[in-house]
DOMI-84799 format. One record per residue (C-alpha): chain; residue number from 1; z, y, x. Coordinates in pm, whole numbers, always signed. Each point is the difference from the previous one (the first is absolute). Example, Ala and Ser with C-alpha at 12.3 -4.5 7.8 and 13.67 -1.06 7.14 Angstrom:
<node><cadena>A</cadena><num>1</num><pz>+780</pz><py>-450</py><px>+1230</px></node>
<node><cadena>A</cadena><num>2</num><pz>-66</pz><py>+344</py><px>+137</px></node>
This chain:
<node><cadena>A</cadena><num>1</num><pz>-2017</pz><py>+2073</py><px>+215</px></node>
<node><cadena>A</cadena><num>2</num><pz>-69</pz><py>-27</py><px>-364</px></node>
<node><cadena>A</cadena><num>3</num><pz>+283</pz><py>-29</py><px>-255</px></node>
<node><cadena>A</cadena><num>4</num><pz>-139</pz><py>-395</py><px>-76</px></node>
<node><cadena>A</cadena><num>5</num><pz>+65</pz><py>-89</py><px>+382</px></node>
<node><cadena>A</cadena><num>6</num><pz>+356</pz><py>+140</py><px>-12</px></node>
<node><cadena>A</cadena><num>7</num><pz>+94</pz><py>-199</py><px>-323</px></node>
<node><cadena>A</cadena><num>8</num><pz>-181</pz><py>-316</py><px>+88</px></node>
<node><cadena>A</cadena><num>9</num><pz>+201</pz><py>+23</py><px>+309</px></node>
<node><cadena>A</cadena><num>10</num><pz>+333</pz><py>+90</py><px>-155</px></node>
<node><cadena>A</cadena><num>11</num><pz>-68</pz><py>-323</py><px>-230</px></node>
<node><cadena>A</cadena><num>12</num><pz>-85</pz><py>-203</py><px>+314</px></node>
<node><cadena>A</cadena><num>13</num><pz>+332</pz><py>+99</py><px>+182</px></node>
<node><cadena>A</cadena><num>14</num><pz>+211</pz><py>-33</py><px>-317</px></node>
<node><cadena>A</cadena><num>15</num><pz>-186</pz><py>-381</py><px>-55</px></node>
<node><cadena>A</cadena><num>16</num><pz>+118</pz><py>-75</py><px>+376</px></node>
<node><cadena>A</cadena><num>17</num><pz>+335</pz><py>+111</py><px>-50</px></node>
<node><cadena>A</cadena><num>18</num><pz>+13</pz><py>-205</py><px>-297</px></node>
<node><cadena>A</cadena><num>19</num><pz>-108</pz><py>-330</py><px>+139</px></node>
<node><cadena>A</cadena><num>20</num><pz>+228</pz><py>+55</py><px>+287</px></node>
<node><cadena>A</cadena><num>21</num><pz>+299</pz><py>-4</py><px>-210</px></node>
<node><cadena>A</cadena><num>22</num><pz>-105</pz><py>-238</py><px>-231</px></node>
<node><cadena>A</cadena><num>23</num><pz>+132</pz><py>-306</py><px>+164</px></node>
<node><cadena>A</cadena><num>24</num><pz>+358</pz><py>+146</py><px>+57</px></node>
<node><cadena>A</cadena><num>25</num><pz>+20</pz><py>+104</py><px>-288</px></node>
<node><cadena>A</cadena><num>26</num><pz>-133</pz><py>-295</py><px>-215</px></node>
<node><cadena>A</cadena><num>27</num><pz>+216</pz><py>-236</py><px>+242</px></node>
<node><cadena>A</cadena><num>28</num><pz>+302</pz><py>+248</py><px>-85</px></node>
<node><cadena>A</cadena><num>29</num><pz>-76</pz><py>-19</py><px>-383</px></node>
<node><cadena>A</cadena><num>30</num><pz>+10</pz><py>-388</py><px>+29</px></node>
<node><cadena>A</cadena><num>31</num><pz>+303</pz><py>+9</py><px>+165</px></node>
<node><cadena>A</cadena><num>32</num><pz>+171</pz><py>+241</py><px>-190</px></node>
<node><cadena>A</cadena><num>33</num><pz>-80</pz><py>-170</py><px>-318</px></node>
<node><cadena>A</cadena><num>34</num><pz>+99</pz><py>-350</py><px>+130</px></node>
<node><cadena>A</cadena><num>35</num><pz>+351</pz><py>+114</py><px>+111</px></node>
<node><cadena>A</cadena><num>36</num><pz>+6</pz><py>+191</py><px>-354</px></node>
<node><cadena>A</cadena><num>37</num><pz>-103</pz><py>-324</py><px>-195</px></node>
<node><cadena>A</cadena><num>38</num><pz>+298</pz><py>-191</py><px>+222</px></node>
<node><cadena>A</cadena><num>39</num><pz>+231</pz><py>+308</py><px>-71</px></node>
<node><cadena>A</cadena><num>40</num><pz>-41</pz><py>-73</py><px>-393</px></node>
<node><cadena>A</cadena><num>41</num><pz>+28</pz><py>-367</py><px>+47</px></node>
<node><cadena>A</cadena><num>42</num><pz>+304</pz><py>-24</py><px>+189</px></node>
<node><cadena>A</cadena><num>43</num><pz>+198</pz><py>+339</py><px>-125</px></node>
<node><cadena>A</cadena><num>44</num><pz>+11</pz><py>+171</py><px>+329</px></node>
<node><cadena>A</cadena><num>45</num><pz>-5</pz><py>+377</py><px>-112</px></node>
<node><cadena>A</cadena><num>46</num><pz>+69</pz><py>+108</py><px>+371</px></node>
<node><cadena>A</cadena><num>47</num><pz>-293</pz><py>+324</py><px>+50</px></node>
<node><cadena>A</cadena><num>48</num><pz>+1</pz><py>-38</py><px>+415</px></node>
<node><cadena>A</cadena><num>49</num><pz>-120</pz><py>-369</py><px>-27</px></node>
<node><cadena>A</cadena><num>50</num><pz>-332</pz><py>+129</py><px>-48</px></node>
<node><cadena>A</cadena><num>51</num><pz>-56</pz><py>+236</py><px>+298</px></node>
<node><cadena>A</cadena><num>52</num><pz>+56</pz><py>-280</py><px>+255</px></node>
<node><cadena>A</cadena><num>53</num><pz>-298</pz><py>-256</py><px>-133</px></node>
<node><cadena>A</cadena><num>54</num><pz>-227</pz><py>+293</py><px>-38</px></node>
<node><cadena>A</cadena><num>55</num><pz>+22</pz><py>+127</py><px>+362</px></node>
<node><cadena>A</cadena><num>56</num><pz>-13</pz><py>-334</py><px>+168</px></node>
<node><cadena>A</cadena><num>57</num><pz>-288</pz><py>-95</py><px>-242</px></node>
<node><cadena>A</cadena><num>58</num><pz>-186</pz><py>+367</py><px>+66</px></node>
<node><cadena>A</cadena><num>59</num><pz>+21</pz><py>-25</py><px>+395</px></node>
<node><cadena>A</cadena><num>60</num><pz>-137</pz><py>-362</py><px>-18</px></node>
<node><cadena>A</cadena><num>61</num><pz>-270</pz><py>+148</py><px>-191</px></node>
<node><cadena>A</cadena><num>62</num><pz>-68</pz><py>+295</py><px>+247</px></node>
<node><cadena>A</cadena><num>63</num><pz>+34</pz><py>-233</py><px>+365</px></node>
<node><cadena>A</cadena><num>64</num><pz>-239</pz><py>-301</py><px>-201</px></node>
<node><cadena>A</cadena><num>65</num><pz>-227</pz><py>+266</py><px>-138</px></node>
<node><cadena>A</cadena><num>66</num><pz>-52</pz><py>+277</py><px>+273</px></node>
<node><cadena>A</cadena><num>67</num><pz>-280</pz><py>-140</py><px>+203</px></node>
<node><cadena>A</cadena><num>68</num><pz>-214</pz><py>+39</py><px>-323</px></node>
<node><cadena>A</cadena><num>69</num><pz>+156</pz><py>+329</py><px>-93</px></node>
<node><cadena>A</cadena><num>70</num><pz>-66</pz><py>+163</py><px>+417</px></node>
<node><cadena>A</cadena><num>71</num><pz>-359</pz><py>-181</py><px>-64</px></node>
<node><cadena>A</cadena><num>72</num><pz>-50</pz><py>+168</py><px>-324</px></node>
<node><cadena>A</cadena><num>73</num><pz>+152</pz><py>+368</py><px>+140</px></node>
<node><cadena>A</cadena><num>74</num><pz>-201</pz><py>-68</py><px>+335</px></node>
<node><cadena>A</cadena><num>75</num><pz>-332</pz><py>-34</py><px>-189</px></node>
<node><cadena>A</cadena><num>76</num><pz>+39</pz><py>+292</py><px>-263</px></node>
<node><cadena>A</cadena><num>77</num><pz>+131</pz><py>+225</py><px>+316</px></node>
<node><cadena>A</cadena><num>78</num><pz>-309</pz><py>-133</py><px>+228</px></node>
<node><cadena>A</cadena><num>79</num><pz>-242</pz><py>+101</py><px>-310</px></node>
<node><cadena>A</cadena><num>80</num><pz>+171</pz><py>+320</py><px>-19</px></node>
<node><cadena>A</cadena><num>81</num><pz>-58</pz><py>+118</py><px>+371</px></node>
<node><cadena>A</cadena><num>82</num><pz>-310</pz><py>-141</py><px>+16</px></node>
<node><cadena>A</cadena><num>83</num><pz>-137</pz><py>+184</py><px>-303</px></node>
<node><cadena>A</cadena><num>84</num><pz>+148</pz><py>+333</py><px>+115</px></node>
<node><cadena>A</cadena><num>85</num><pz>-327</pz><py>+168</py><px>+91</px></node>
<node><cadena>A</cadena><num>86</num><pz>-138</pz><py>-91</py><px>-337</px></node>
<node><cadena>A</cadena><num>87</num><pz>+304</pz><py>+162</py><px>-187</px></node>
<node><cadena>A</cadena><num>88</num><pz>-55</pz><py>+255</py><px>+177</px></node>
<node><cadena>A</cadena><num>89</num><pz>-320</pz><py>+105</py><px>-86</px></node>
């Protein structure tokens, strides 16, 4: 194992992890800064409206998204074990 493999692999985990939060994140940005925008508008200073938007918007991002995020996590593990003998080398 050469110190180029274990980088380029670190990168490609930290990539995956990073597109697999992207889209409950992004949708939890959007809906954070929507409620924020209608906080302003309408003079609603309350700090707990927030939290319940943002959960409800994050696990409708995680149930519509997780067949793409198991297919992405089943392919990078299946490339994993499958290249085993040649990380081993």
């Amino acid at each position: 194992m050469t110190p180029e493999f274990v980088v380029g692999f670190g990168r490609e985990a930290i990539e995956l992890t990073l597109l697999l939060a992207l889209p409950m994140l992004g949708l939890g940005l959007i809906v954070g800064l929507a409620v924020s925008i209608f906080q302003t508008v309408t003079s609603i200073q309350e700090m707990t409206l927030t939290f319940i938007p943002k959960i409800v918007a994050i696990l409708t991002a995680l149930i519509l998204f997780s067949p793409w995020m198991m297919d992405k996590m089943l392919a990078f593990t299946r490339n994993l074990i499958i290249n085993i003998p040649t990380y081993v080398r």
